[in-house]
N, C-alpha and C positions, 0 to 999 in steps of 0.2 A: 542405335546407329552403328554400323560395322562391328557389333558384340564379339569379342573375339571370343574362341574355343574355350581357352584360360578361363578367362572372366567368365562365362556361361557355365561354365563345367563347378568354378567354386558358387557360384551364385544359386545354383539349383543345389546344394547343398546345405541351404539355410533350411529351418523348418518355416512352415507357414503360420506369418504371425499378422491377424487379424487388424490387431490395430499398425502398424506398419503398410497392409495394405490400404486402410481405406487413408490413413495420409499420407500415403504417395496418390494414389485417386483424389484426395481433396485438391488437391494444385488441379486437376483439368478443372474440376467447380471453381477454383479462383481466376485461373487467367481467362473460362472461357466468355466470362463479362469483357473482354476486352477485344473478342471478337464477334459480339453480337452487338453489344452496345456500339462502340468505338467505331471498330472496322467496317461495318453492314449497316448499323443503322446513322448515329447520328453527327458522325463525323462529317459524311460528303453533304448529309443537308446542311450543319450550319456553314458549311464550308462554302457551300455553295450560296445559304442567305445572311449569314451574318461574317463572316472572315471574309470572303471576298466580296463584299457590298461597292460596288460599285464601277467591277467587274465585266465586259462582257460574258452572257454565259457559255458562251464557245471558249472563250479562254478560260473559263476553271475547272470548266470540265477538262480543258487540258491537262492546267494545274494539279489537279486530282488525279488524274491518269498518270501523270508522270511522276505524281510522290510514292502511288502506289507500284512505280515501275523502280524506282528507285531504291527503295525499301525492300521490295521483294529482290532486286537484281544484287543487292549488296548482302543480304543473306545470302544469297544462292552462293554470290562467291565466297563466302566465308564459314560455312556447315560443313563441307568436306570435312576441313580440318578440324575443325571445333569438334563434330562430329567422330572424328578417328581420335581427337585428342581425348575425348570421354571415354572410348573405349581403353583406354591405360588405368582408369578407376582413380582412385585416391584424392580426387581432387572436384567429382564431379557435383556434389554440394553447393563447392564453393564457389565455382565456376554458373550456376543455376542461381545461386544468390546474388552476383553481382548482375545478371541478365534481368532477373525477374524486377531487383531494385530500381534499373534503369526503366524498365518498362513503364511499372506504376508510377515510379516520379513522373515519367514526361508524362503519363496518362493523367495524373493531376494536374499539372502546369497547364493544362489545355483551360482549364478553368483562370486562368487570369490573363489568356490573350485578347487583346480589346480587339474592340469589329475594325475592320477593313483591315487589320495586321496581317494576312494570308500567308506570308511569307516564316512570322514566327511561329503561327501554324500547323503548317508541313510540316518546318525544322522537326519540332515537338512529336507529330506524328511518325515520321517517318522513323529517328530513334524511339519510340513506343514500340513500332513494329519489330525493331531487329530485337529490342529486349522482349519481346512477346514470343518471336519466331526463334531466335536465339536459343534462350529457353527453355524449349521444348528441346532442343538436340539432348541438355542435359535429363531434361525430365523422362524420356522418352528411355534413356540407356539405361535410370536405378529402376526399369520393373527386373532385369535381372536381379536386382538384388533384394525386392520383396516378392516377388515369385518362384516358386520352386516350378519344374518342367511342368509338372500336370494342371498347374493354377495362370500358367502364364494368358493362357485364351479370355479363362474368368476374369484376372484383373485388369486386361488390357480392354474389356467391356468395358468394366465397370468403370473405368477412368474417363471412356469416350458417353458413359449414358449419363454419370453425373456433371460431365461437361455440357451437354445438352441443358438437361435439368439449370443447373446454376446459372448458366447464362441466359436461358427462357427465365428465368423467376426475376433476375435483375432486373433486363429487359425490359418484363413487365413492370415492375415497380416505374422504374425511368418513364416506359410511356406514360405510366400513371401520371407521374409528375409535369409532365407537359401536357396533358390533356385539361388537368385538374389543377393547377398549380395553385391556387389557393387555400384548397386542403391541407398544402404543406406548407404554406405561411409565405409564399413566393410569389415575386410582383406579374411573371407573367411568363410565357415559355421559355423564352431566351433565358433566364432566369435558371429553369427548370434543366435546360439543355446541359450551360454549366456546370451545375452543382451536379447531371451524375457522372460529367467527366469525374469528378472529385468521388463518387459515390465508388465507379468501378476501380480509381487505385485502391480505395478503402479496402474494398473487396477483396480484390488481386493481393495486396498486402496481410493483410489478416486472416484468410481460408489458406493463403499457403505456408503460414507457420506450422501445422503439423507434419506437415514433412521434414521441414527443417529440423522439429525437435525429435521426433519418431523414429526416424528412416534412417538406418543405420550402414552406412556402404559399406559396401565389399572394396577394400584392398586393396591392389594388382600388386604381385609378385614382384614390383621393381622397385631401385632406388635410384632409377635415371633421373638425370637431372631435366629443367624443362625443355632444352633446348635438342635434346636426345629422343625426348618425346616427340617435340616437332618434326623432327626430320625422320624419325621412324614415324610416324603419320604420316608423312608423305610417301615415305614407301608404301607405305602399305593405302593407301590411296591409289598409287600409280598402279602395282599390284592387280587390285581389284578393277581398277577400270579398263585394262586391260584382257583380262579374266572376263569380264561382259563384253568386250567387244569381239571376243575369240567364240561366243556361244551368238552366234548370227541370230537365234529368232529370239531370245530375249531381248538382245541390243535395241532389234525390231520391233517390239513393241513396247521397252521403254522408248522408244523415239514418238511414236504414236502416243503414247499415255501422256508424256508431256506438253504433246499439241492439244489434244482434247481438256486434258484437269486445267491447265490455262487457261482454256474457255469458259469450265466449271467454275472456276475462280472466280473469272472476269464477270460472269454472271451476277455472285455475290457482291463481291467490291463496287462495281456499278450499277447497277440493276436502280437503287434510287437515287440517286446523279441521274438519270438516263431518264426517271421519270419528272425529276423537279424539272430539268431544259422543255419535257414535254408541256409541263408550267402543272403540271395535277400537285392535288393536296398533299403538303408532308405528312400529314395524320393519316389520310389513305396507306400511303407507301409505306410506313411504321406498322401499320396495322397488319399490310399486306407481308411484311418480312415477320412477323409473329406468326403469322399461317404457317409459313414455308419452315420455321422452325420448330415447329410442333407436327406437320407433317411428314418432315424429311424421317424422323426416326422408324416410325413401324413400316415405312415404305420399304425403308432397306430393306426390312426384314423378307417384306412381299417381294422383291426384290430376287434375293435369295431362293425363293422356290420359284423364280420362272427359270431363274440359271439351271435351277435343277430340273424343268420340266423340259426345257425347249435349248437347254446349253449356255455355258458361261457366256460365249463370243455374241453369240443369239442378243442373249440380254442385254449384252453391251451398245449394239446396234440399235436394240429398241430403244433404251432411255438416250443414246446421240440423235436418236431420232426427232424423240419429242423434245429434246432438247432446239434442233434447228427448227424444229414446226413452230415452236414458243419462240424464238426468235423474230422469225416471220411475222409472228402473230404482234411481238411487239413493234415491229417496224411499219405496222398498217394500224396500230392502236391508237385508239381517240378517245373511247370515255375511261373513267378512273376505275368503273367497275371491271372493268377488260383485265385491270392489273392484279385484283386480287384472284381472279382466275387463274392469271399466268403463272403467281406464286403457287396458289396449290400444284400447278403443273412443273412448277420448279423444285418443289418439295418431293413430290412423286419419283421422281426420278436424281435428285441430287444423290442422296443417300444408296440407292440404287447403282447408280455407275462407280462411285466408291467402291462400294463393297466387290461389285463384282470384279471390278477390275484386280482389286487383293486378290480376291481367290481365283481367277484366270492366272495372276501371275505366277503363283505359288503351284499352278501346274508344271509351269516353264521350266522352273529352276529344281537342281538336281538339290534331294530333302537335309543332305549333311553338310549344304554350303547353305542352305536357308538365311542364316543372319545376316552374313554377309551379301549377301544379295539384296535381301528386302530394308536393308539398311541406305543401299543405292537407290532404291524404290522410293522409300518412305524423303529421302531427302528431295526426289523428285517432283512428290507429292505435296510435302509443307511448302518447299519455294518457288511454286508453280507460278503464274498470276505477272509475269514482267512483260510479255509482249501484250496481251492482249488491251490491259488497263491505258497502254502508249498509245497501242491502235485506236481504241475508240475514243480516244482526246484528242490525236493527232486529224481523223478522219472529219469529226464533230467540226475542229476551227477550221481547215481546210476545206471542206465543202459548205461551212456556216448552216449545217444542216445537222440537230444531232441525229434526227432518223438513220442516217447511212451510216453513221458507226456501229450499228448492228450489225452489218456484213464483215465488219473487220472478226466480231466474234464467230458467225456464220463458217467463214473461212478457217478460223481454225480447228471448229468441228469436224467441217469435211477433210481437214486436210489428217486430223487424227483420226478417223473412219476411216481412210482409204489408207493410210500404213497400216492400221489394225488391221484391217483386210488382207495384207499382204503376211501376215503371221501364221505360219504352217503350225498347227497344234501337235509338236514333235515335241517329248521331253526333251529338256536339255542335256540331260545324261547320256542322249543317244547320238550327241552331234560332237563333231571334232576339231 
């Protein structure tokens, strides 16, 4: 996040050492249990059948919309600087250990909230989130320091594919254990549900200790104190965001990427919240989020060569496309089988707008401000997901209908297609 020159310029001067990369990649295998498990899967169901029991379900869906609005909206305000704070170095470890400790505790504490508590719940959930989201700001700045320039593409793969990996494999176990719960000595899914709250701090805790003992940072050249840090972050915050607002068609379609990846979010975070109000099976909708997570990876890739057949913009348009058709399709869906379609359709194209939208952006911007740029990007990117999780809980109790909270996501598909449309494909190096 916002790498400066300094930092980058010592940091590609380390040689490439093997085991320093795969444990800095091991933390995306540890915390990404906490975004498949927790966040996507089984968070909003018991939230929705056993924490809020007795609830209408127009209002947890609220509930749920607005914890994830909250969580995401108080990262958002807090990354900038956290984010510019990491880039000074020397402290970014420490700073990643006290995010990541918060995270896994409250991910374990979810395991002793009794049902109809809903309230201490969220609390739990919502700081889960910012130490998960948190986090990554610091995770995200030390690939400087186990990548040299030429490895930075390879390791920053490899961090995002064993992220997949580790949290598909949890996952699976988790669903295992609520399908099956007997197998594991357990009196019944609720049961089962609990214990991998407990399973994924385990997790999260234990895979990211090689980083911590492995991972060696790089330094920064000062011996400011912290509060010098601070406010030079801010400068250099204000700096840069100015510096994007001065380049009009970047500005322009970071405004659009943020309307759209919100959507993309909102997809995820609700998707089965959206199916339990429609009253279908949690075991379908579990099933159906393991499709989408196992489809979403090679997609990208296919992904990828239509950017390259047919143009980055092109492909961008095609997966918001199928994107609002899957919308559609879920605001007129009636059996459960409908939903496991929709997921592979949401797989197909998740991984897809991703990607391409990185490397649409990475047209944009001029190649010797790259970090700094895509440091504004990528923080765009992680804390995306604040309006739209409002809109479809607010929509949901307000019309007592959850079908029509689909158009809150609907809308802001189109409304990030029609700015992206408005983006003239001019480098930015050429505007003034």
């Amino acid at each position: 996040m916002f790498a400066s020159c300094a930092t980058l310029s010592l940091a590609m001067k380390h040689p490439y050492n093997r085991r320093s990369v795969y444990s800095w990649a091991m933390y995306d295998w540890a915390n990404s249990a906490f975004a498949t498990t927790v966040m996507a899967g089984f968070f909003p169901i018991f939230f929705k059948q056993y924490w809020s029991s007795g609830l209408d379900v127009h209002v947890s869906t609220f509930y749920l919309g607005a914890a994830n609005a909250i969580a995401s909206g108080t990262v958002a305000l807090m990354a900038p600087l956290i984010g510019s704070v990491a880039d000074q170095g020397g402290a970014r470890k420490r700073f990643l250990l006290c995010f990541c400790a918060l995270g896994a505790i409250m991910t374990g504490l979810l395991f002793l909230v009794q049902k109809g508590d809903w309230f201490t719940a969220v609390l739990f959930y919502v700081l889960a989130i910012v130490g998960f989201a948190g986090g990554n700001v610091f995770y995200d700045s030390l690939i400087v320091t186990v990548a040299p320039k030429q490895k930075l593409d390879f390791v920053s793969a490899l961090g995002y594919s064993l992220g997949y990996l580790g949290g598909g494999v949890l996952f699976g176990l988790n669903v295992l254990m609520t399908l099956k719960p007997q197998i594991f000595g357990l009196a019944g899914s609720a049961d089962a549900v609990r214990l991998s709250f407990m399973t994924v701090a385990v997790w999260w805790a234990a895979f990211a200790l090689p980083l911590f003992l492995f991972v060696k940072e790089t330094k920064a050249p000062s011996s400011k104190r912290i509060g010098a840090v601070i406010c030079g972050s801010l400068d250099q915050l204000a700096t840069t965001f100015r510096e994007i607002r001065r380049f009009r068609t970047v500005f322009t379609f970071l405004v659009g990427y943020w309307l759209y990846i919100d959507a993309v979010d909102t997809v995820i975070l609700m998707a089965v919240d959206y199916g339990l109000s429609l009253g279908f099976d949690y075991t379908v909708l579990i099933q159906a989020l393991l499709i989408t997570q196992f489809v979403g990876f090679p997609a990208a890739i296919l992904f990828g060569k239509i950017g390259e057949w047919i143009g980055t913009k092109r492909g961008i348009f095609i997966g918001l496309g199928v994107y609002i058709g899957i919308a559609f399709w879920g605001y007129l869906m009636e059996r459960q089988i409908e939903f496991y379609v929709l997921s592979i359709g949401v797989g197909l194209v998740q991984g897809g707008v991703q990607s391409l939208s990185r490397s649409y952006f990475a047209r944009l911007i001029p190649e010797d401000r790259s970090a700094e740029f895509f440091g504004f990007y990528n923080m765009l990117g992680k804390f995306a997901a604040i309006i739209g999780p409002f809109l479809m809980g607010w929509v949901s109790m307000v019309t007592g209908n959850p079908r029509y909270s689909i158009f809150a996501v609907i809308g802001l598909f189109l409304a990030g297609g029609i700015v992206l449309y408005r983006v003239k494909e001019t480098a930015v190096n050429q505007q003034g």
